[in-house]
C-alpha positions in Angstrom: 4.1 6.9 -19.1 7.4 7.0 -18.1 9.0 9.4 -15.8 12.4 10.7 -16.3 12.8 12.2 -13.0 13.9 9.4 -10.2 14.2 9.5 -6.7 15.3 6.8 -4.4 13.2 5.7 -1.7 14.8 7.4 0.6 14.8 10.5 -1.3 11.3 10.1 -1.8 10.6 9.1 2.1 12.9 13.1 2.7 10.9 14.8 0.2 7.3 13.8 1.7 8.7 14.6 5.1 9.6 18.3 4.4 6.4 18.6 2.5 4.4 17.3 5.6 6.8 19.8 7.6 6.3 23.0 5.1 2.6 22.4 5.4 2.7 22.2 9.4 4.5 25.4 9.7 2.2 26.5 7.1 -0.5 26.1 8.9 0.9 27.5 11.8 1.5 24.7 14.7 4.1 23.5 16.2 5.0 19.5 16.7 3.6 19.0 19.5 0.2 20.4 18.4 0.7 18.4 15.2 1.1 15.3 17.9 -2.2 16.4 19.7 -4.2 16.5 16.7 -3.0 13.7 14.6 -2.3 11.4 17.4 0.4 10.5 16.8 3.4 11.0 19.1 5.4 13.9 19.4 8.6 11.6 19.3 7.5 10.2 16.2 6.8 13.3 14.4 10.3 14.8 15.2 12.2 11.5 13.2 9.9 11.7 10.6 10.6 15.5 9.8 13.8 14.9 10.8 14.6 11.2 8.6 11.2 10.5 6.8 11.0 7.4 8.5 7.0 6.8 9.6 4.9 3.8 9.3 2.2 4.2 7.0 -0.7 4.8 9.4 1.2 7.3 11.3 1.7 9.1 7.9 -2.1 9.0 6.7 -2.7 10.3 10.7 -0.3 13.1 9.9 -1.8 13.7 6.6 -5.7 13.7 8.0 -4.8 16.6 10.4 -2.7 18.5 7.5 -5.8 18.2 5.7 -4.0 15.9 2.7 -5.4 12.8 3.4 -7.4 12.8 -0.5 -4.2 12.0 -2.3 -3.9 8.7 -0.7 -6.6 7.4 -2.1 -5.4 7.4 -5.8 -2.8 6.2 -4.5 -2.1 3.3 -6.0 -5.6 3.7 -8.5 -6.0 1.2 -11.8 -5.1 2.7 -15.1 -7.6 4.7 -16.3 -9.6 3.1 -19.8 -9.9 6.6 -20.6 -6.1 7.0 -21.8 -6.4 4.1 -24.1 -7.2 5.4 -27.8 -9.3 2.7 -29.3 -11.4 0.3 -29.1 -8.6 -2.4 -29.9 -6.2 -0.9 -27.2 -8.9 -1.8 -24.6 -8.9 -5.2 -25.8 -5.7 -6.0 -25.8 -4.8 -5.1 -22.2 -4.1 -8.0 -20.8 -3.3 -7.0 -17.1 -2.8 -9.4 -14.8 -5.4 -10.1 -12.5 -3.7 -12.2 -9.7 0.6 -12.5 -9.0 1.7 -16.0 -9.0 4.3 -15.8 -6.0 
């Protein structure tokens, strides 16, 4: 499927940041609770609400306390046999199973 809406990585990075932030205030606490319960530091908390710019394990810190952490896992899941139609559509995937570089 193909998606017609396109963000950059950046925008993408900005919108995930003021999600995380709308669900923080949400849930009432401030950064610096957010930084005692996720532990992570406060520091990095305010540049990632402020730029998006987090490493990963910060993020899935961040997301564990927010109570969002389930997303993550389908992440990056396989394609699901149950969207394929027939029996012949299932044999002709041909995904590949290793990269070469």
């Amino acid at each position: 499927m193909i998606s017609l809406f396109v963000m950059t990585a950046h925008e993408m990075a900005s919108h995930i940041a003021k999600q995380a932030q709308y669900r923080r205030l949400e849930m009432n606490l401030s950064q610096k609770t957010l930084s005692e319960c996720s532990g992570v530091s406060f520091g990095v908390i305010k540049k990632f609400e402020r730029t998006g710019k987090i490493s990963i394990e910060s993020l899935l810190k961040i997301a564990f306390a927010l109570g969002c952490l389930d997303p993550f896992k389908d992440l990056f899941a396989k394609n699901s046999y149950e969207k394929m139609s027939s029996l012949d559509e299932l044999l002709k995937d041909k995904t590949r199973r290793r990269g070469r570089k």
